[in-house]
N, C-alpha and C positions, 0 to 999 in steps of 0.2 A: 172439362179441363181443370177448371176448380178443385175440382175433388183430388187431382191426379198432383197438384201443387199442395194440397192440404197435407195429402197422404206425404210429400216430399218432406214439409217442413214439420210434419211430425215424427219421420225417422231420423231427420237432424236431430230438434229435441230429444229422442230419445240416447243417440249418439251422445251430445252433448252431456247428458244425465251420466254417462255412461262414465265418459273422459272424466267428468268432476269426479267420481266416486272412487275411480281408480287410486288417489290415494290412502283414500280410507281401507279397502280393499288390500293394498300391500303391505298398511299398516298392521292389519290383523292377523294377516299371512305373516310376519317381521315378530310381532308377538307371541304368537301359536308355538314359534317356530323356537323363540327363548325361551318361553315357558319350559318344553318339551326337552329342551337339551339343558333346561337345568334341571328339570327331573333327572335326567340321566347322568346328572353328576359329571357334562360337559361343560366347562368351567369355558372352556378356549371358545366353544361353539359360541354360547351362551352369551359372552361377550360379545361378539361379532354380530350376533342378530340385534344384542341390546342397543350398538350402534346404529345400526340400522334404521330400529325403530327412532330412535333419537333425530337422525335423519330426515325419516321420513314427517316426523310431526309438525313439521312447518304446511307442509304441501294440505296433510289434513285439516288442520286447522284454517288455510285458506279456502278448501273445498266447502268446510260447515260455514263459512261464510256466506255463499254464494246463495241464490234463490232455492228454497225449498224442491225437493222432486217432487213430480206431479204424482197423482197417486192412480196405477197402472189401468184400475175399473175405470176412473174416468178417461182415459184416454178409447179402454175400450167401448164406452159410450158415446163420444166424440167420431170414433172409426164406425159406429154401426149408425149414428145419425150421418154418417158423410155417405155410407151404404144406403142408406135410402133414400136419398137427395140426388144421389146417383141414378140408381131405380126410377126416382119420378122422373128425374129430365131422359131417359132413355124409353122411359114408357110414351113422355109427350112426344119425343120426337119420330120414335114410329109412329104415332096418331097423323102428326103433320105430314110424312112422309107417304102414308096412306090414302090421305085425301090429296097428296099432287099428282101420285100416280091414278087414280079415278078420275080426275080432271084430264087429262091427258086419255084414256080413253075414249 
């Protein structure tokens, strides 16, 4: 059951990770997006993304505040040690499980 809580609160984390970055993400999208329409000599677009990104740079700037993201290998080394900790206590408990049922015989 450990594992099955482990596993929980590391797809919150990752959730979490996800939420924080979402401003940085719109931010770039919001960018892209003025670059691109003043290439095209969209003056009016062009504007209106620039807002945007104006906008959005508070949210970014609070998100680079927050705890660093974890970095994705360790977590997939964290999942495959929770995978084998799993394994042993499932290996023990057939063991134990084997010797009740022989006593019982």
């Amino acid at each position: 059951m450990a594992g099955a809580r482990g596993a929980v609160g590391s797809s919150r984390t990752a959730c979490n990770r996800l939420l924080r970055n979402a401003p940085r993400i719109a931010w770039s999208a919001s960018s892209f997006t003025t670059g691109d329409a003043s290439a095209r000599h969209d003056d009016g677009a062009a504007e209106r993304y620039q807002e945007d990104v104006r906008r959005l740079v508070p949210g970014v700037v609070a998100a680079a505040e927050g705890p660093p993201a974890m970095d994705p290998d360790d977590g997939l080394v964290r999942l495959r040690r929770e995978e084998s900790q799993l394994r042993s206590q499932v290996s023990e408990m057939e063991r134990r499980l084997a010797e009740l049922t022989r006593g019982d015989e």
